[in-house]
C-alpha positions as a Markdown table, in Angstrom:
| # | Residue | x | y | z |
|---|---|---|---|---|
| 1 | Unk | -5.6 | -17.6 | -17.6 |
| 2 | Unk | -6.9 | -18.0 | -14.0 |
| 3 | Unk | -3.6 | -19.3 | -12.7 |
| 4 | Unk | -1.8 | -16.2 | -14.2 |
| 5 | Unk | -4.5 | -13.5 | -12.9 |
| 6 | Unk | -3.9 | -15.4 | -9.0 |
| 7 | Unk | -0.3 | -14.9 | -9.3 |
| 8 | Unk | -0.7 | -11.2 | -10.6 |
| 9 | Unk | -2.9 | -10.8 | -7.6 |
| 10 | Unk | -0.4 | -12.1 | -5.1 |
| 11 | Unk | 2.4 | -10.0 | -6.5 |
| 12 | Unk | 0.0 | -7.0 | -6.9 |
| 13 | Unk | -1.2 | -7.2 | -3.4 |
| 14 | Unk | 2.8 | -7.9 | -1.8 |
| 15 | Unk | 3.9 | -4.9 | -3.9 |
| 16 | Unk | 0.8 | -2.8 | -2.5 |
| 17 | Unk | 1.4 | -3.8 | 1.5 |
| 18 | Unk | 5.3 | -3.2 | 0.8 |
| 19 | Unk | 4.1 | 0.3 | 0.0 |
| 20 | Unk | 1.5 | 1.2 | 2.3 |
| 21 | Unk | 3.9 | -0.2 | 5.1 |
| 22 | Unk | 7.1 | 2.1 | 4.9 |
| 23 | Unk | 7.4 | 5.3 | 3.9 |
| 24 | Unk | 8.3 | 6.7 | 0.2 |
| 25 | Unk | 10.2 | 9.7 | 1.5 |
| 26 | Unk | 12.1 | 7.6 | 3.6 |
| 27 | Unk | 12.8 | 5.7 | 1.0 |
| 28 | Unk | 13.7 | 8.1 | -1.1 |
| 29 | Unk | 15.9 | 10.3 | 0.8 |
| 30 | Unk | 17.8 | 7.0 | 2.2 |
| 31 | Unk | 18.2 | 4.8 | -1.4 |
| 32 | Unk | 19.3 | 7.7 | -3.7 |
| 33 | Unk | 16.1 | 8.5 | -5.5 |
| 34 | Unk | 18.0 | 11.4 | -6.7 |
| 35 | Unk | 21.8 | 12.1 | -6.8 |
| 36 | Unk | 23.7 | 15.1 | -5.4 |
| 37 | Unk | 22.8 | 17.3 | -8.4 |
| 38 | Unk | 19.0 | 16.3 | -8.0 |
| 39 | Unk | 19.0 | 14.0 | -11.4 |
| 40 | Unk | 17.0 | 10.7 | -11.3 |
| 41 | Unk | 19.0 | 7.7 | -10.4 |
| 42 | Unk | 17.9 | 5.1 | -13.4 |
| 43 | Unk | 19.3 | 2.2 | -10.6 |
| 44 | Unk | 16.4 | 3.4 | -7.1 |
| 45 | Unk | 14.2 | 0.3 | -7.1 |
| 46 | Unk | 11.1 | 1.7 | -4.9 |
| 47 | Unk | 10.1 | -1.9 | -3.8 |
| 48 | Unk | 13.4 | -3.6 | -3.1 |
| 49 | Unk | 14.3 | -0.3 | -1.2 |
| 50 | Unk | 10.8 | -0.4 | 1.0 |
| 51 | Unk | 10.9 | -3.6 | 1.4 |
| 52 | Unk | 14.5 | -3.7 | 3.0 |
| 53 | Unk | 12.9 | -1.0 | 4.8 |
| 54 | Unk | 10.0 | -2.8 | 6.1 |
| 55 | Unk | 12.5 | -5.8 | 7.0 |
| 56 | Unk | 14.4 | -3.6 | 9.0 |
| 57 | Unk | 11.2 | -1.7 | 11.0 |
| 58 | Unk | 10.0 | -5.3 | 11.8 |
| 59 | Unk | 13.1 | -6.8 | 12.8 |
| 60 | Unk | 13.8 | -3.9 | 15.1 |
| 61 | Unk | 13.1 | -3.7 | 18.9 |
| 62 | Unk | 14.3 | 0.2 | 18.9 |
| 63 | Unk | 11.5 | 2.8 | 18.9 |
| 64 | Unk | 11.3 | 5.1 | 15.9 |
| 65 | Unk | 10.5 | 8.3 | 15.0 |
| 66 | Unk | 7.4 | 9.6 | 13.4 |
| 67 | Unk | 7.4 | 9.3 | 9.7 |
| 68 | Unk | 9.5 | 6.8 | 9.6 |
| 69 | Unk | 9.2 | 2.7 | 10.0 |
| 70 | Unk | 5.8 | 1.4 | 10.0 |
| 71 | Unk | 4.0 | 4.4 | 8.2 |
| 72 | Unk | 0.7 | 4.6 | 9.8 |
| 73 | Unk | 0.4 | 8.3 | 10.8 |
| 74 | Unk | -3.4 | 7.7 | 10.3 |
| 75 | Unk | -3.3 | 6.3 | 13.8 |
| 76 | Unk | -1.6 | 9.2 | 15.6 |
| 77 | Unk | -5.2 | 11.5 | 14.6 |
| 78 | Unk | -6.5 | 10.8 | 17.6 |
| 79 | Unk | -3.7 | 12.0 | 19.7 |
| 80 | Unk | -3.2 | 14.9 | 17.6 |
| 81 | Unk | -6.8 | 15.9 | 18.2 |
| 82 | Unk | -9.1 | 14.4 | 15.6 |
| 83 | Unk | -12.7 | 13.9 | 16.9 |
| 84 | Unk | -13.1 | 9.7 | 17.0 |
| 85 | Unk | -16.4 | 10.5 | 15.4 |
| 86 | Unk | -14.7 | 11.9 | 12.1 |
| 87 | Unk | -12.2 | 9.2 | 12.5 |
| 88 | Unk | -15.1 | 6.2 | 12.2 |
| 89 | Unk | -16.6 | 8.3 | 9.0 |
| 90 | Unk | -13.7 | 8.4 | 7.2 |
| 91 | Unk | -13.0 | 4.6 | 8.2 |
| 92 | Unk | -16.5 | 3.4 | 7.4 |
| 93 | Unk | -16.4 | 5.5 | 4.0 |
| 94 | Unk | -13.0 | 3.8 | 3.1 |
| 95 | Unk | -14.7 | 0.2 | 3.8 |
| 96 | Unk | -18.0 | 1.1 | 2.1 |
| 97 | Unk | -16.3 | 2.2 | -0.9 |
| 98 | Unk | -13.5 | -1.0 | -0.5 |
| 99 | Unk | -17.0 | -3.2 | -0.6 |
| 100 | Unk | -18.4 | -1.2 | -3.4 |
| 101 | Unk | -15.6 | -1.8 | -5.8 |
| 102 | Unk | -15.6 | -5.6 | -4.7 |
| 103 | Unk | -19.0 | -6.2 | -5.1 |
| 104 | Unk | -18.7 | -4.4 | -8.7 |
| 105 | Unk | -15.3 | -6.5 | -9.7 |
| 106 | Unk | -17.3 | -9.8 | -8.7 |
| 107 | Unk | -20.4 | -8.8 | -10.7 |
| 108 | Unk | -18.2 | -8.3 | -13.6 |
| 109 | Unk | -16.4 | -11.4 | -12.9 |
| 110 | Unk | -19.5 | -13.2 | -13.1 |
| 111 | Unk | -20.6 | -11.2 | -16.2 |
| 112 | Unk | -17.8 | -11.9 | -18.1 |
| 113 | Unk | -17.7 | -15.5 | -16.9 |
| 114 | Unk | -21.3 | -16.2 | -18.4 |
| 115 | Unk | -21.0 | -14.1 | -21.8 |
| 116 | Unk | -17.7 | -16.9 | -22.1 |
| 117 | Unk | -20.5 | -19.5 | -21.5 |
| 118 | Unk | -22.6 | -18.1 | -24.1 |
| 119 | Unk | -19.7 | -18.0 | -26.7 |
């Protein structure tokens, strides 16, 4: 079981940063999410698309234009005017609540790892 959860993991957390690393629309627009008469193409694979997406961006000496390549608009807040000190709250709420859930996933973990002791 453990073996099959680290490899879930691994392939959970590669899909995830594939993701959070390009952008959808970009995606979208450029791998036929839709066709010409705006019906679903059965065929767009989301990942495979990002990630040649992603390869491309990081392969790439070129500039590129916002919204596009490595999709990280969070950082361009500052320069569009957002007060640093609403930029650290929102950051420090995103890492509280990141060490929340963690905390609470290993305290299960360890719950469920000594009612399988008790069994």
């Amino acid at each position: 079981m453990r073996p099959t959860a680290i490899v879930l993991f691994i392939a959970g957390l590669a899909v995830q940063a594939i993701g959070i690393a390009t952008s959808f629309l970009e995606a979208a627009v450029g791998g036929g999410y839709y066709d010409s008469t705006y019906t679903y193409r059965m065929k767009f694979a989301p990942v495979w698309t990002q990630a040649r997406l992603l390869w491309f961006y990081a392969t790439s000496h070129s500039p590129v234009l916002i919204g596009r390549g490595f999709d990280r608009w969070w950082l361009l807040l500052a320069k569009a005017g957002v007060a640093h000190g609403m930029l650290w709250a929102i950051g420090l709420t995103e890492i509280a609540g990141a060490a929340i859930s963690g905390w609470m996933l290993w305290r299960s973990w360890k719950h469920s790892e000594s009612a399988a002791e008790f069994l």
